[in-house]
C-alpha positions in Angstrom: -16.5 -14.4 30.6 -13.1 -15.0 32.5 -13.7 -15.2 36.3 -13.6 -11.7 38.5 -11.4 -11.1 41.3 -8.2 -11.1 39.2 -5.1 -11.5 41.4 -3.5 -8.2 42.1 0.1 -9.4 41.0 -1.1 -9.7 37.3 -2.5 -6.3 37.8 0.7 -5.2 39.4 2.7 -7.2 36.2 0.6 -5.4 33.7 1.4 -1.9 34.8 5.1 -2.4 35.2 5.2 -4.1 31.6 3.5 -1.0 30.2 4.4 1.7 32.6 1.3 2.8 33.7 -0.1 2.9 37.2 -1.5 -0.5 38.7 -5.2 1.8 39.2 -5.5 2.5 35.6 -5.3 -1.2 34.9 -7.7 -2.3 37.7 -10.0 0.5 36.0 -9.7 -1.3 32.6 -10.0 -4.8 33.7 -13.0 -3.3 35.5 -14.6 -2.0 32.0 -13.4 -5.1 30.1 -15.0 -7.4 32.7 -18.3 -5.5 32.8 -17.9 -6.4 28.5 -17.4 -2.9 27.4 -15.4 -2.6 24.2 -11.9 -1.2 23.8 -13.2 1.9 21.8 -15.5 2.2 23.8 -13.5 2.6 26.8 -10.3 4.7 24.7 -13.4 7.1 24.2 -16.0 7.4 26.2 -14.5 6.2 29.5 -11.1 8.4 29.9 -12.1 9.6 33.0 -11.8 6.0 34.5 -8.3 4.7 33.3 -6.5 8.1 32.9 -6.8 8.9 29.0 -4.9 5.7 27.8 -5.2 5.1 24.0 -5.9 2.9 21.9 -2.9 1.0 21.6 -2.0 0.8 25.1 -5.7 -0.6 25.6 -4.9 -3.5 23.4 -1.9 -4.5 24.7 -3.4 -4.0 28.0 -6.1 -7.0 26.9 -3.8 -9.3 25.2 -1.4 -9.0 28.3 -4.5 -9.9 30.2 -5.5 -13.0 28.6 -2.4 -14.6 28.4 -1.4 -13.6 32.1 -5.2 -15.0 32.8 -5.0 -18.3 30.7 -1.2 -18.3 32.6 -3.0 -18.8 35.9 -5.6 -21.1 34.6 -2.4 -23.5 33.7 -0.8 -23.3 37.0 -4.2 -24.1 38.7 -4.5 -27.1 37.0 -1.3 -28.9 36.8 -1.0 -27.5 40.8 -4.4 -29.5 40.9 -2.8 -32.7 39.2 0.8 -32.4 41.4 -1.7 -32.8 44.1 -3.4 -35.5 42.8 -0.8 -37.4 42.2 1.1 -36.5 45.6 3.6 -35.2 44.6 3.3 -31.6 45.6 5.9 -30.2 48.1 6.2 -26.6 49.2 9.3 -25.4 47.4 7.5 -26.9 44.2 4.5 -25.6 44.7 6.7 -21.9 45.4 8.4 -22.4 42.1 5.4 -23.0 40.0 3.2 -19.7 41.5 6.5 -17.6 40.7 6.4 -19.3 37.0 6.0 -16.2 34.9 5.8 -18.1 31.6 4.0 -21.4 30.4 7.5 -22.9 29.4 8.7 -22.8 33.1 5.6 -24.4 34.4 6.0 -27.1 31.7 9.4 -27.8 32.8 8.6 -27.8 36.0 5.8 -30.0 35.7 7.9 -32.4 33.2 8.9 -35.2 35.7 5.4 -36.1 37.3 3.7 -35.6 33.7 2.1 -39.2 32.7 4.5 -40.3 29.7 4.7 -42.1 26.5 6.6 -45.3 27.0 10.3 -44.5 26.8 13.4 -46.2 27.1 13.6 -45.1 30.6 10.5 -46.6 31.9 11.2 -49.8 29.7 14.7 -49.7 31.3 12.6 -49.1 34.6 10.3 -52.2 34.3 13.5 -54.6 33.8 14.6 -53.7 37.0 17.0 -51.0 36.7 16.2 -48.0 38.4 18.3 -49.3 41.7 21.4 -49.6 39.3 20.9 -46.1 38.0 20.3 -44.5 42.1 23.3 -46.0 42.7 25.4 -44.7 39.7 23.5 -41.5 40.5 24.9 -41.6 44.1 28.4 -41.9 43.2 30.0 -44.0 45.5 29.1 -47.6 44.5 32.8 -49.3 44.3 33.9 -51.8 41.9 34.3 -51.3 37.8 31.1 -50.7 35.3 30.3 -54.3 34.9 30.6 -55.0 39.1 27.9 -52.9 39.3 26.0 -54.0 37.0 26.5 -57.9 37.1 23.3 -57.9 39.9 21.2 -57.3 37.1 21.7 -59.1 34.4 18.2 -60.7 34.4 17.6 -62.8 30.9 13.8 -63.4 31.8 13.4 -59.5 31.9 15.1 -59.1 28.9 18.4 -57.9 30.2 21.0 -60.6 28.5 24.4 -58.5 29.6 25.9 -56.2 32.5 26.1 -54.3 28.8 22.1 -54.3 28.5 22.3 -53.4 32.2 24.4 -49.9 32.1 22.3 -48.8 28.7 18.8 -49.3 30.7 20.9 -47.4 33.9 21.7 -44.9 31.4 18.3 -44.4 29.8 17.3 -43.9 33.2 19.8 -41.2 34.0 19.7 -39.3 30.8 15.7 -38.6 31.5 16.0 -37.9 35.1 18.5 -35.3 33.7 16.6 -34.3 30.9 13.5 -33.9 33.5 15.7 -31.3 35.8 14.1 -27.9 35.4 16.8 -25.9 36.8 19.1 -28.2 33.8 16.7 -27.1 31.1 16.6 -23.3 32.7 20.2 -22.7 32.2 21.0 -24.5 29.3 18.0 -22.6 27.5 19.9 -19.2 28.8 22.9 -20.4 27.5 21.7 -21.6 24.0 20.0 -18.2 24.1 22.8 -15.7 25.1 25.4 -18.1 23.1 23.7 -19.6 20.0 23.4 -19.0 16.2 20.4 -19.3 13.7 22.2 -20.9 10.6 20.6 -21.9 7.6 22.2 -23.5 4.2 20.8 -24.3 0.8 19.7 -27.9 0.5 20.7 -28.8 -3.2 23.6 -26.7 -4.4 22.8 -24.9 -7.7 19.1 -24.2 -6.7 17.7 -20.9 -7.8 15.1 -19.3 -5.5 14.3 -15.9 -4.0 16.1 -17.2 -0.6 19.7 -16.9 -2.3 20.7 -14.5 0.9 19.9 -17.1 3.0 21.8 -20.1 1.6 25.2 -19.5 4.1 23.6 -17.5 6.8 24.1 -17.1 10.4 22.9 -14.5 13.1 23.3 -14.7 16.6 20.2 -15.5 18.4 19.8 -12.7 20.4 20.1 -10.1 17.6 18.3 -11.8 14.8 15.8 -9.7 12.6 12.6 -10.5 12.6 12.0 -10.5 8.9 15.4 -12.6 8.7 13.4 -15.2 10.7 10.4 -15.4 9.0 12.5 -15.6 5.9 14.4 -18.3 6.7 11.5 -20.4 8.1 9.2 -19.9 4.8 12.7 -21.1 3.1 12.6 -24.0 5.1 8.8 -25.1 4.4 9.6 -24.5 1.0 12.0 -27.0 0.9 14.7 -25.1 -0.4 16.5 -24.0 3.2 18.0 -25.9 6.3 17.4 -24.4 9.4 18.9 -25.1 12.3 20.4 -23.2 15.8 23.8 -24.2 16.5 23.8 -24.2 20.6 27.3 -23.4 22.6 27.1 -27.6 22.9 31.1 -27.9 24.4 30.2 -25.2 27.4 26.8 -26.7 28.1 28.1 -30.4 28.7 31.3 -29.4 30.3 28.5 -27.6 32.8 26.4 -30.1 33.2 29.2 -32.8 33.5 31.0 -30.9 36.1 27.4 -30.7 38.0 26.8 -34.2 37.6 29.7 -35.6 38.5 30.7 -33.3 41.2 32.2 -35.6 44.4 31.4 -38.9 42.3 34.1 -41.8 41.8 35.4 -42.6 38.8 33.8 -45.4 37.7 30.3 -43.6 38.2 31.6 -40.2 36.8 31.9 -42.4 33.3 28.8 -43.5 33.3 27.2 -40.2 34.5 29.2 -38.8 31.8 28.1 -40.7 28.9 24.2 -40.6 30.0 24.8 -36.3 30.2 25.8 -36.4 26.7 23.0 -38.6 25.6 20.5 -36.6 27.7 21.9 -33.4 26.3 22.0 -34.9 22.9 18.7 -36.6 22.2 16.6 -35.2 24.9 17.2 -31.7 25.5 18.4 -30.3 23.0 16.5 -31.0 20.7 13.5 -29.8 22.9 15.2 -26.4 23.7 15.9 -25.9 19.8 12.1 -26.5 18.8 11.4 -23.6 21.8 13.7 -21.4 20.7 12.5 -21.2 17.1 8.8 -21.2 18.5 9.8 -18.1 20.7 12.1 -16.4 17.8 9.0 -17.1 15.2 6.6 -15.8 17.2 8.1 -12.6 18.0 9.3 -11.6 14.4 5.6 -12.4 14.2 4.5 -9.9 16.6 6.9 -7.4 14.9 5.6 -8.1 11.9 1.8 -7.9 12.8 2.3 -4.6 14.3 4.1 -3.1 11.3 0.9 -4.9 9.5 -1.0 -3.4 11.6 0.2 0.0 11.4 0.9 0.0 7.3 -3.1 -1.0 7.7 -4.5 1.5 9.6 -2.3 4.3 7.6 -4.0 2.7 4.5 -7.5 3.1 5.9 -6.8 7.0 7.2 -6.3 7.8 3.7 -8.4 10.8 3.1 -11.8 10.4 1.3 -11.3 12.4 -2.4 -14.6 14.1 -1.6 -17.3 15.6 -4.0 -15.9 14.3 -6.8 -17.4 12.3 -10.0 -14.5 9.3 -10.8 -13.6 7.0 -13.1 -12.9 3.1 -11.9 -10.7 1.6 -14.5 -10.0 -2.2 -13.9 -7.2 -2.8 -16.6 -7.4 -5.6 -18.6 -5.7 -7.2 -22.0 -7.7 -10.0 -23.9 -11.2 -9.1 -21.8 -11.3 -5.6 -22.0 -10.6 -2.8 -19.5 -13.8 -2.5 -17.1 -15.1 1.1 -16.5 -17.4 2.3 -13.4 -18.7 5.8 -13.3 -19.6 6.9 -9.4 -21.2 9.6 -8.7 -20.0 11.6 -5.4 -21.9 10.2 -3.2 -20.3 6.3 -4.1 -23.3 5.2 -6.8 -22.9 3.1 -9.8 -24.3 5.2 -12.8 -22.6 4.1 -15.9 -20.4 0.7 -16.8 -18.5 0.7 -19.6 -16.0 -2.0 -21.0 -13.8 -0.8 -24.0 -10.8 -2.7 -25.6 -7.7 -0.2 -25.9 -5.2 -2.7 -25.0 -3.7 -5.9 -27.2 -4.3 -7.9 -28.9 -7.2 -5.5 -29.6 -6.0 -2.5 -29.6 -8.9 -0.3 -29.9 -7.5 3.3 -29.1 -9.4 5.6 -31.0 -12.7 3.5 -29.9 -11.6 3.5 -26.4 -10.8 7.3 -26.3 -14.4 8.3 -28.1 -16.3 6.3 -25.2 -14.3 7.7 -22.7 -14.5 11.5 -23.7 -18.2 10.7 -24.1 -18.1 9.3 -20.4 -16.6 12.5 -19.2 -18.5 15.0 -21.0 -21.8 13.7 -19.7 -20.8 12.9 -16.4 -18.5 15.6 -15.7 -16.0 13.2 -14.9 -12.8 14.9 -12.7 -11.5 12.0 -11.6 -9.9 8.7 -13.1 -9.1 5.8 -10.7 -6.7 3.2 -12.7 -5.8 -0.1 -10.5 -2.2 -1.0 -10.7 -2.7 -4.6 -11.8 -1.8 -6.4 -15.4 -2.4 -3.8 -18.1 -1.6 -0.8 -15.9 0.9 0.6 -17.4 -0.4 0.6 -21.2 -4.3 2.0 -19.1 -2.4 5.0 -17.8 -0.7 6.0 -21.0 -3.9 6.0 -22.7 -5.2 7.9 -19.7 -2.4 10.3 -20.2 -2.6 10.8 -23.8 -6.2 11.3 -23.3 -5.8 14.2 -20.7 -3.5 16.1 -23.4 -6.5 15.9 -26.2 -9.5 17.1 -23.6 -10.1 20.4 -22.6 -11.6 19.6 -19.0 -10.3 19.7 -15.8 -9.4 15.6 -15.4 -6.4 14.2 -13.1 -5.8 10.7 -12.7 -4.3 8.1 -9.7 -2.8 5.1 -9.8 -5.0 2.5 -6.8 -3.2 -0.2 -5.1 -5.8 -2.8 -6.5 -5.0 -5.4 -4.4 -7.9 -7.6 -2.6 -10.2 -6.2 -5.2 -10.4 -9.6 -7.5 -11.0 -10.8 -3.5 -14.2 -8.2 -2.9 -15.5 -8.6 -6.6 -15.7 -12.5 -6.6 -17.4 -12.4 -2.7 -20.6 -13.1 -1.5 -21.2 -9.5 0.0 -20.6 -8.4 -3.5 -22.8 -10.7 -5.5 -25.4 -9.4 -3.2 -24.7 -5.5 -4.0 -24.1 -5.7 -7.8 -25.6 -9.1 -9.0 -25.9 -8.4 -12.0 -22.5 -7.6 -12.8 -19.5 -9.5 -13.9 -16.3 -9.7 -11.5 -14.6 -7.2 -13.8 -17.2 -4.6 -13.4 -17.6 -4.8 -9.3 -13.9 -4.8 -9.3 -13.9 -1.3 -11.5 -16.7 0.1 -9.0 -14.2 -1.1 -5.8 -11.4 1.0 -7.7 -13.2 4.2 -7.5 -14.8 3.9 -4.5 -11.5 3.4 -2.4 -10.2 6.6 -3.5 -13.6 8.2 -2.4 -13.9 6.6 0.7 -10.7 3.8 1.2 -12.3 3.3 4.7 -15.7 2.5 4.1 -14.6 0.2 0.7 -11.3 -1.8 2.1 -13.9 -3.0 5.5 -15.4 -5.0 2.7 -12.0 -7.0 1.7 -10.2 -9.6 4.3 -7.4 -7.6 5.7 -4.9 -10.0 4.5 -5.4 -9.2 0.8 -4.8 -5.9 0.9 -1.7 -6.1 0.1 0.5 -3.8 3.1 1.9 -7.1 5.2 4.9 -9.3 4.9 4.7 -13.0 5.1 1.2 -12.8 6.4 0.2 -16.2 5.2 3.4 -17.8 7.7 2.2 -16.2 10.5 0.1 -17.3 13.7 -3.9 -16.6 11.8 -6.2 -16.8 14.6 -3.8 -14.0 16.3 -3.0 -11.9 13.1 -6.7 -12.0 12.7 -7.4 -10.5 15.7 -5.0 -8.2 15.7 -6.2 -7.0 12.5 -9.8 -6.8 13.7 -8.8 -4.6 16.0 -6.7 -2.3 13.5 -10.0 -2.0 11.5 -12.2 -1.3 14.7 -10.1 1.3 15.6 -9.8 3.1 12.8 -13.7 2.7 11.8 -14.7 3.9 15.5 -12.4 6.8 15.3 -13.9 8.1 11.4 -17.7 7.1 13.0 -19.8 5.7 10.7 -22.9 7.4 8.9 -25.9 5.4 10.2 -28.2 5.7 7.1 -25.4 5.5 4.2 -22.9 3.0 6.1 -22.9 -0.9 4.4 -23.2 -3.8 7.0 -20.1 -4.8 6.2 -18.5 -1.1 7.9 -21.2 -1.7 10.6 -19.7 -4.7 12.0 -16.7 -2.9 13.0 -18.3 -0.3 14.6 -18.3 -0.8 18.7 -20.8 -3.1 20.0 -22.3 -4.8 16.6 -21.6 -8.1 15.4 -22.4 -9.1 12.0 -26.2 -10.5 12.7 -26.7 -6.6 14.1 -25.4 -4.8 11.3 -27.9 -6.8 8.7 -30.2 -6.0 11.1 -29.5 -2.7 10.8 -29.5 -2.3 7.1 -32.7 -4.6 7.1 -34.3 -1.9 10.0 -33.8 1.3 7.2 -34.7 -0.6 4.0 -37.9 -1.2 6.2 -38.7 2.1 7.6 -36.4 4.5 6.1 -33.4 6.7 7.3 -32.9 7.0 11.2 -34.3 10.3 12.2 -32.2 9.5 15.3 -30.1 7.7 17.5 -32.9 6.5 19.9 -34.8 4.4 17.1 -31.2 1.8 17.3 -32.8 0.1 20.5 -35.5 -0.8 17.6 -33.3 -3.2 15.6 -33.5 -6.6 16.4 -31.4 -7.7 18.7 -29.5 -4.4 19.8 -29.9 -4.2 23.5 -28.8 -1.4 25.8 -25.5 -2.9 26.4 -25.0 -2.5 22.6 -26.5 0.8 22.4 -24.4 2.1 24.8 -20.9 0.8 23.1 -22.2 1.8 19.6 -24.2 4.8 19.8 -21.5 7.9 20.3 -20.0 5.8 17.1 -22.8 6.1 14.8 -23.9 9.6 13.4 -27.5 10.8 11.4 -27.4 14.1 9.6 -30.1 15.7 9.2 -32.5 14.1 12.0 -34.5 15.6 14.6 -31.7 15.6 17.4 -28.5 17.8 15.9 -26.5 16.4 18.8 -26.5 12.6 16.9 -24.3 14.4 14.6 -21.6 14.5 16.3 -19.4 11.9 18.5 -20.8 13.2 21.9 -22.4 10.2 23.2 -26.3 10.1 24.2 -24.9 9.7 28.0 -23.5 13.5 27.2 -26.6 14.6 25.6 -27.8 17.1 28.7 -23.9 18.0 29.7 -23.6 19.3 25.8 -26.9 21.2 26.0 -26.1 22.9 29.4 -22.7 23.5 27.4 -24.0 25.1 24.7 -26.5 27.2 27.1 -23.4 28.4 29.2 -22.5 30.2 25.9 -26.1 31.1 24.4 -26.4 28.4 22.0 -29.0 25.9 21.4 -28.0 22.4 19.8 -29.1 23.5 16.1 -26.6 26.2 16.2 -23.9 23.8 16.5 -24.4 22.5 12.6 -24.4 26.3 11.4 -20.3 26.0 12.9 -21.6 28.4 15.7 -20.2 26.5 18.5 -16.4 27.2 16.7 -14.2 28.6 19.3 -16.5 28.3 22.6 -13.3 26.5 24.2 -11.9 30.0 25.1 -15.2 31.3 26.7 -15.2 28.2 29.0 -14.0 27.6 32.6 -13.6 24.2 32.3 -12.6 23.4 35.9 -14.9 25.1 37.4 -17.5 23.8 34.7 -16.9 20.2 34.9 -17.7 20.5 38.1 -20.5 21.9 37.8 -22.2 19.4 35.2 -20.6 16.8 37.6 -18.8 15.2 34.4 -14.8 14.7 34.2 -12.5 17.5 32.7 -11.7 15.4 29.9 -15.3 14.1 29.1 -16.1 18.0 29.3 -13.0 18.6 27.0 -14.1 15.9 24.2 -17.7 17.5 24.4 -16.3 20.8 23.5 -14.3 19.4 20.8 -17.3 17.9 19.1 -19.7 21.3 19.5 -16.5 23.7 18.2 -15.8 21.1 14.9 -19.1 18.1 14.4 -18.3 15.4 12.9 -14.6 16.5 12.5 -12.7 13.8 10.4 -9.3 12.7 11.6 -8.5 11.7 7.7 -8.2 15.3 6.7 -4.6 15.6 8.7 -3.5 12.7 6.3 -1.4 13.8 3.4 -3.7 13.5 0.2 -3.0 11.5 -2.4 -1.2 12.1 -5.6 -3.1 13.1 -8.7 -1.2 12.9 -12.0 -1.5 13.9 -15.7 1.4 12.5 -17.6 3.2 9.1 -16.8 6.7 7.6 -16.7 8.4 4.4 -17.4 11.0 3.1 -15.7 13.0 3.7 -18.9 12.7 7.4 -17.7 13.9 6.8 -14.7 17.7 8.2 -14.4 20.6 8.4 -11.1 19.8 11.4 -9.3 16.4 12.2 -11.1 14.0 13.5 -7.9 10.8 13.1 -7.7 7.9 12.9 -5.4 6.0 9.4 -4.7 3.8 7.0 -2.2 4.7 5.1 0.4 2.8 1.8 -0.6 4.1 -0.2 2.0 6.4 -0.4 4.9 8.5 -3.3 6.0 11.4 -4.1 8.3 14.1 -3.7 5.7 12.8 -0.2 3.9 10.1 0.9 2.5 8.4 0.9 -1.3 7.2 3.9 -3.0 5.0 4.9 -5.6 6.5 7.1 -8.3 4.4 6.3 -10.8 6.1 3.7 -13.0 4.3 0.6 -12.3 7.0 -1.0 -10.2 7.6 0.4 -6.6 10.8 1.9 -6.0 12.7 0.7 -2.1 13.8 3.0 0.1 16.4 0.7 2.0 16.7 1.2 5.7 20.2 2.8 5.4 18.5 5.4 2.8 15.8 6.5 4.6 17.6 9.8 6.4 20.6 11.4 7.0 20.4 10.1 10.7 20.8 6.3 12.1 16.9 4.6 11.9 15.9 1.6 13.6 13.0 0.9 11.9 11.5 2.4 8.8 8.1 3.2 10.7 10.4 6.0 12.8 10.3 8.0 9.5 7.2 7.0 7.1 4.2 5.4 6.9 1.3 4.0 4.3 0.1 7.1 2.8 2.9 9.2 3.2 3.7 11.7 0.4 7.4 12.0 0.2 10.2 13.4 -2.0 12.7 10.8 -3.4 16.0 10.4 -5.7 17.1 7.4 -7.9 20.4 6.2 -6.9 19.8 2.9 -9.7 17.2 1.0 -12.0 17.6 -2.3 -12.8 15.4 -2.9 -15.5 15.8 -6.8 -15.9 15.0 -7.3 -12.2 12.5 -4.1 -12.6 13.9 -3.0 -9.7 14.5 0.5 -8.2 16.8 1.8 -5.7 15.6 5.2 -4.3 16.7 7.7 -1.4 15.5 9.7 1.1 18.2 11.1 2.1 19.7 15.2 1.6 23.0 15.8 -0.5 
């Protein structure tokens, strides 16, 4: 737990970064501190920090740790400036005003215990007087004058030569050691400098060619440009490097140093700025630079992650329907997976349509057989190796049926990942990869959200260069993404895996086995009560998790809905206001109540908030209301293209797959994605794709080209 009584200017900091008031932060610290989760708070505590989402509550919490750990830095190198003695008051000023961790390292730079350098080599020959005086300015005579008092062969200094180098070494790090120096040359390297990057060996071929003579100012560099050019560079196959304003910042710094200095001292001050600048600081600022540029296009390419994730996990559930997995395969066979509606394995099938086998006719019998006995509506055909020649079998198949059977095309990606994990060994252990891999394929078009919790967020296949970036903070980040999502579907206590009940508010993974281990032992919850049962769920956890979790069918229609047990009398004296008892509610009963209500006056009343009162009623009109259902559904086809098909100005409708800074790729149904490019996503200017679509997204397209060696795709968005 981070200490209490947080300092009101970080509170003050956090609501003018995120323009909100400094009482609705105080209020969320409050809640954080007290170990209350964030969905949790986003729902169940809006009457304490003013209706803030979800998104704003996560900043709010990173914000705060950093700004936290940013204070827990200046308390301890305040505590070792003191320690040392070497803490004055305008220092000690400086460093509380420090509002990053670079500032407070530069600050702290010159009284930092140090590696042996040349300076404190030069320093332990002697020198240090020589270099005060060159640093004064006024010491008279020519270089060697000065420095002929200490030429000292028995501590190594052989020349007045030897002499001014060690003077100089001493300079350049008391200059390199200025933080007010490093302060302005950084804002001048920043305001003033170019990223470049260049191809190491000429004639290389690689996926960087746009990168081999680039350059980009560094204020106005992409993101994804970035992240390009540094995976170039660990590839071996770009140089990367920022090219600083160097002629501006050593005339500065030379005109600062050798302000009101003689001539012979100017020289020498001259000579150790250049070195300083050379070898000690700019090198330093560079490394910062790219750390600060890398880790923002990291940021902006987390939350696009994060974004194309949580559209991906909204998808709506294909409900009440009997489908088809169909993990596509050449030399082992296509795996099969009948699921009933309700997400259980019936039937498994592998059949052999594809080369070098090429058993159509055999295929085609099983398969009519499938979906005659298990009136099969559905067919759910991942878009990995053998895709294209699964679907036209599919297709051809559709034409020789008479039965109502559509087909999809699944983004398959992180089910190899699922199908070869321990989680699924220990659901389908007696099946082979292939099979739990077919059964994943189905499932994600019934219920994407409760089958992609299972697979690392990182395979799924909707990030760009996730594998460069920061993990620990992608991670949590993504975590996050998931929680959110999960706690705003709720979860069905008695159906729900552990794996979807570790993201639900308040469990960690020991809970949810628990969980699961709780109902195989004593059956389905009847209700919400029997949680504080479970092994090691508390109160504290049964508060965060409860209003999450839903039972239908038990002995308390309330735990139905999202109205949290905390609610439970407020809702009934709700529903009394209006004649209803709690039962009624699952009959749709409740549907409309809203206009009968004097909310005001009722809120009061109950002694609840206006919007606690106004969620409640939400829940009673619509239970168990799914937010997926506003999502566009997917696309369900009966006939396939090729890009061969594909012509210039042919329009057709598609899925956004995946959204990145550049543009955005769309289904269309040829195997290969089409991209939207930036400029081609509207008729108006966009600064990011994520203005216009998202993951999920059904939208109409045009071809402008189709490269067929490249398998590449050009499409529009844009009107005629």
């Amino acid at each position: 737990m981070v200490q209490k009584g947080i300092k009101m200017d970080i509170i003050k900091k956090i609501a003018e970064e995120l323009q909100i008031r400094p009482d609705q932060v105080q209020a969320v610290v409050n809640l954080i501190d007290e170990g209350n989760t964030i969905p949790f708070i986003a729902r169940y505590r809006k009457e304490a920090h003013g209706a803030l989402n979800d998104e704003i509550l996560r900043n709010l919490d990173e914000r705060l740790t950093y700004l936290r750990n940013l204070e827990e830095k200046k308390s301890s190198v305040l505590a070792s400036m003191e320690e040392l003695g070497v803490l004055t008051d305008d220092l000690k000023k400086k460093m509380e005003q420090a509002q990053t961790l670079a500032v407070i390292e530069d600050l702290y730079r010159p009284y930092r215990p140090k590696r042996r350098t040349r300076a404190t080599i030069a320093k332990e020959k002697g020198l240090e007087p020589l270099a005060n005086e060159i640093l004064l300015g006024q010491a008279k005579g020519t270089k060697e004058e000065l420095a002929k008092a200490f030429v000292s062969p028995e501590k190594g200094v052989e020349s007045t030569e030897d002499a001014l180098l060690g003077a100089m070494d001493i300079l350049a790090e008391h200059i390199s050691d200025d933080a007010s120096f490093r302060a302005q040359i950084r804002k001048m390297t920043w305001e003033k400098g170019m990223l470049t990057s260049t191809v190491r060996e000429e004639g290389t071929e690689s996926v960087f060619e746009t990168y081999y003579e680039f350059q980009a100012q560094l204020t106005k560099i992409n993101g994804h440009q970035v992240l390009a050019v540094n995976r170039g560079e660990n590839q071996k196959v770009l140089s990367v490097k920022i090219e600083a304003p160097q002629e501006e910042i050593l005339s500065w710094l030379y005109n600062v140093m050798t302000k009101g200095k003689n001539e012979t001292c100017a020289a020498i001050l001259r000579e150790a700025t250049e070195d300083a600048y050379k070898r000690l600081i700019a090198p330093a600022i560079e490394r910062e630079l790219r750390t600060n540029l890398t880790e923002t296009a990291e940021e902006g390419a987390m939350k696009v992650f994060g974004q194309n994730l949580k559209q991906l996990l909204m998808q709506p559930p294909i409900a009440g329907q009997t489908v088809l997995g169909w993990d596509p395969a050449f030399r082992t066979g296509c795996k099969l997976a009948v699921i009933d509606p309700f997400g259980k394995v019936i039937d498994t099938k592998v059949i052999y349509p594809t080369a070098p086998h090429n058993k159509v006719k055999e295929s085609k019998d099983i398969l009519k057989a499938l979906i005659a006995k298990y009136h099969i509506t559905l067919i759910s055909v991942g878009n990995g190796t053998a895709s294209r020649e699964s679907e036209q079998i599919i297709a051809d198949l559709i034409k020789e049926i008479n039965a109502p059977v559509r087909y999809v095309i699944t983004n398959e990606a992180g089910a190899s990942v699922y199908s070869a994990s321990k989680q699924a060994t220990e659901e389908f252990p007696n099946f082979d990869v292939g099979q739990r891999s077919a059964v994943s394929i189905a499932r994600r078009v019934q219920d994407p959200l409760a089958e992609l919790v299972k697979i690392d967020p990182k395979a799924i296949g909707v990030g760009q260069y996730q594998h460069d970036m920061n993990q620990k903070k992608l991670d949590e980040m993504l975590h996050g993404t998931v929680e959110d999502c999960v706690n705003q579907v709720g979860v069905d206590l008695n159906t729900a895996s552990a794996a979807l009940l570790e993201y639900v508010s308040g469990i960690t993974k020991t809970i949810a086995k628990n969980i699961v281990t709780y109902r195989e032992e004593n059956g389905q919850f009847i209700n919400r009560k029997q949680l504080l049962k479970v092994a090691k769920l508390g109160p504290k956890a049964y508060e965060q998790c409860a209003g999450f979790l839903r039972i239908r069918g038990g002995d308390e229609p309330l735990d139905a809905t999202a109205v949290h047990p905390e609610s439970y009398e407020a809702a009934r004296a709700v529903l009394a206001s209006c004649e209803l008892k709690p039962q009624d509610i699952l009959e749709g009963k409740a549907a409309g109540i809203a206009k009968k209500l004097q909310t005001a006056k009722l809120a009061k009343q109950l002694g609840i908030g206006e919007l606690t009162l106004a969620d409640i009623v939400k829940e009673l009109e619509k239970p168990s209301r799914d937010p997926r259902d506003e999502m566009p559904k997917p696309i369900l086809r009966s006939d396939v293209l090729s890009m061969e098909d594909l012509k210039p100005d042919m329009e057709l409708k598609g899925t956004v797959r995946n959204v990145v800074d550049f543009g955005a790729f769309v289904d269309i149904g040829v195997h290969e994605d089409g991209l939207v490019h930036l400029s081609q996503l509207c008729n108006r200017y966009v600064k990011h794709p994520s203005e216009v679509v998202s993951v999920g997204d059904i939208v109409n397209v045009r071809v402008l080209s189709v490269d067929l060696k490249k398998k590449r795709i050009a499409l529009t968005m844009k009107t005629k």
